[in-house]
C-alpha positions as a Markdown table, in Angstrom:
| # | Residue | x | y | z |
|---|---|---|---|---|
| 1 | Unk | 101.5 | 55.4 | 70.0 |
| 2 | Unk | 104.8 | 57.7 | 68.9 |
| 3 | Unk | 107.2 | 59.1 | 71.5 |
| 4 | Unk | 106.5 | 62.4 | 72.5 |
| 5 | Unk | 110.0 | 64.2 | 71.8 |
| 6 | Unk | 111.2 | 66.1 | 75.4 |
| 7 | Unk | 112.0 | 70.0 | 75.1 |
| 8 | Unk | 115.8 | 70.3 | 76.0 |
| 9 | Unk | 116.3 | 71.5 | 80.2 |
| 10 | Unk | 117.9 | 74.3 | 80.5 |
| 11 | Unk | 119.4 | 75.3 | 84.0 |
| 12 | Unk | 120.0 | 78.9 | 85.0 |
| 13 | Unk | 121.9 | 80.4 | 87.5 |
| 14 | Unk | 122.1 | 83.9 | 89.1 |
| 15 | Unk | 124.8 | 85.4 | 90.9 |
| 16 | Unk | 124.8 | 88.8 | 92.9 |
| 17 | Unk | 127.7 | 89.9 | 94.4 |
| 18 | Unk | 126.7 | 89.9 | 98.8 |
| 19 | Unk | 126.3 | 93.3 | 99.9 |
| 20 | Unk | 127.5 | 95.3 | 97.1 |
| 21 | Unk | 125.6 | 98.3 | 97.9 |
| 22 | Unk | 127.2 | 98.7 | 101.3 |
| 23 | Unk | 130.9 | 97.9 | 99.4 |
| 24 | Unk | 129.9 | 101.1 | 96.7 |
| 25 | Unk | 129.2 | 102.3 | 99.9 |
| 26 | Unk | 132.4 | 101.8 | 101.6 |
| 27 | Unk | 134.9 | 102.2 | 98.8 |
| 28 | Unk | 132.9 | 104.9 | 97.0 |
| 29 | Unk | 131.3 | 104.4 | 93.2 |
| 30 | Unk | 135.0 | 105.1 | 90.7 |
| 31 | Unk | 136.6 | 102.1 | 93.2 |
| 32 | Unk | 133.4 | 99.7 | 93.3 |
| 33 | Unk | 133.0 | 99.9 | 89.6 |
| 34 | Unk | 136.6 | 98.4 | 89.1 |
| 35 | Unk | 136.0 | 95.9 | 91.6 |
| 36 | Unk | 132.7 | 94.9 | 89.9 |
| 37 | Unk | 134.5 | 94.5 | 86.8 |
| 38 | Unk | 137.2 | 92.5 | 88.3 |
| 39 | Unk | 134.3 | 90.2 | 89.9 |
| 40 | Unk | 132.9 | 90.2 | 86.4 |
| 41 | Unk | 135.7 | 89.1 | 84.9 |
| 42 | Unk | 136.1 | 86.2 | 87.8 |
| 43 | Unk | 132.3 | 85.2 | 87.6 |
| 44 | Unk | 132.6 | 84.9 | 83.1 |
| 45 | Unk | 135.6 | 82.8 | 83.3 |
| 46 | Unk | 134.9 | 80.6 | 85.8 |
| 47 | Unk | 131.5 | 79.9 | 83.5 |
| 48 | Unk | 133.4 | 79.6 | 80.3 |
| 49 | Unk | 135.5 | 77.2 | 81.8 |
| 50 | Unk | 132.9 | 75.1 | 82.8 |
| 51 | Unk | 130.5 | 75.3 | 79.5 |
| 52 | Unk | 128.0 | 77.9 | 80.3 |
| 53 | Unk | 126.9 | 80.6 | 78.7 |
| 54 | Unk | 126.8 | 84.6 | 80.3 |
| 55 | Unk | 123.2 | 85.9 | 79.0 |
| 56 | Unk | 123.5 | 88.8 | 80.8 |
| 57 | Unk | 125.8 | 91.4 | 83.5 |
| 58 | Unk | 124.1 | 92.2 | 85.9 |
| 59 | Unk | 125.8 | 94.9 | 87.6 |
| 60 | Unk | 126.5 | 92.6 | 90.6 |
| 61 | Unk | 126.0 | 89.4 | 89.3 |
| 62 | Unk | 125.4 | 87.5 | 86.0 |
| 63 | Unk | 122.4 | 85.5 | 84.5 |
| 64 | Unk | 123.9 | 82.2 | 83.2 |
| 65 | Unk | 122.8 | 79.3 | 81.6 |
| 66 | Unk | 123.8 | 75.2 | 80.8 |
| 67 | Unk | 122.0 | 72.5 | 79.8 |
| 68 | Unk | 124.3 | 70.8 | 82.1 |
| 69 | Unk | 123.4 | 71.5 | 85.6 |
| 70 | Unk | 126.6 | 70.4 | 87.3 |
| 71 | Unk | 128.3 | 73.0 | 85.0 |
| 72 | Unk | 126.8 | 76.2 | 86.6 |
| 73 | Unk | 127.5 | 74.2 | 90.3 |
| 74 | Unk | 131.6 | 73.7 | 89.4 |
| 75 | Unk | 131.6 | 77.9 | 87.9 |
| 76 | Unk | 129.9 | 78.8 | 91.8 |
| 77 | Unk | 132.4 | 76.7 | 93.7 |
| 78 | Unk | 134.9 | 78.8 | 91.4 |
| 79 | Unk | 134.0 | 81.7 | 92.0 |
| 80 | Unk | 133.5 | 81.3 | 95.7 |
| 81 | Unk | 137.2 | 80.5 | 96.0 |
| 82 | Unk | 137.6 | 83.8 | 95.1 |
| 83 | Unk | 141.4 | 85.7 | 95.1 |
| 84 | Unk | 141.8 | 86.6 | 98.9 |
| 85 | Unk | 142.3 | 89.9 | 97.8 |
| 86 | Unk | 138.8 | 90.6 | 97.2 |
| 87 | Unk | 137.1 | 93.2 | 99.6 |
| 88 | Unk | 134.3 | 90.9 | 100.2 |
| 89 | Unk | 134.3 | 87.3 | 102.3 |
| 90 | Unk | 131.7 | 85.4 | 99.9 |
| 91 | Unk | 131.2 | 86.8 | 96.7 |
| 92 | Unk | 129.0 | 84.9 | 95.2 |
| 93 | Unk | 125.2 | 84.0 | 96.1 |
| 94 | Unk | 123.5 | 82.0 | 93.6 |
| 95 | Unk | 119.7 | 80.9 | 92.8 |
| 96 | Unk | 119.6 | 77.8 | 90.6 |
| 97 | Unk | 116.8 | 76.5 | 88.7 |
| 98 | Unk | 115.7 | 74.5 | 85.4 |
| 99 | Unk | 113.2 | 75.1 | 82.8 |
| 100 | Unk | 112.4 | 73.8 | 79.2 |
| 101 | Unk | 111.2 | 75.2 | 76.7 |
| 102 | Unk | 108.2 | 74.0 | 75.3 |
């Protein structure tokens, strides 16, 4: 019997930034759009530095992905140790999952 060949995992991991509706909110749309952009910037590099790949901006939060798991884990702890500048306490919440392709 041949070896079946396994589809590569792939892990992906979204971010939202935590209660950005009440922060446009707050700061009004002109100021929240530069502090998304400036949590955009945060949340790309941290991923880039760690191997993953942005998919896609989400407004709030990116769509990432790594076919290293631990990656995606390093970018969060990243990104949660945020500038304390920012105008929100934890910036990023995350769901994590894996999937191959098939």
């Amino acid at each position: 019997m041949g070896e079946t060949a396994r589809a590569p995992i792939t892990t992906i991991l979204f971010t939202d930034l935590v209660d950005s509706t009440t922060l446009m909110q707050r700061v009004g749309d002109e100021r929240a759009r530069t502090l998304f952009a400036a949590h955009h910037r945060l949340l790309a590099d941290a991923v880039a530095a760690h191997g993953g790949s942005e998919l896609q901006w989400l407004g709030d939060g990116l769509m990432v992905a790594s076919a290293r798991p631990r990656t995606l884990y390093a970018a969060l702890w990243r990104c949660n140790k945020q500038p304390r500048n920012y105008p929100w306490p934890n910036a990023c919440g995350s769901v994590l999952g894996s999937m191959s392709a098939r």
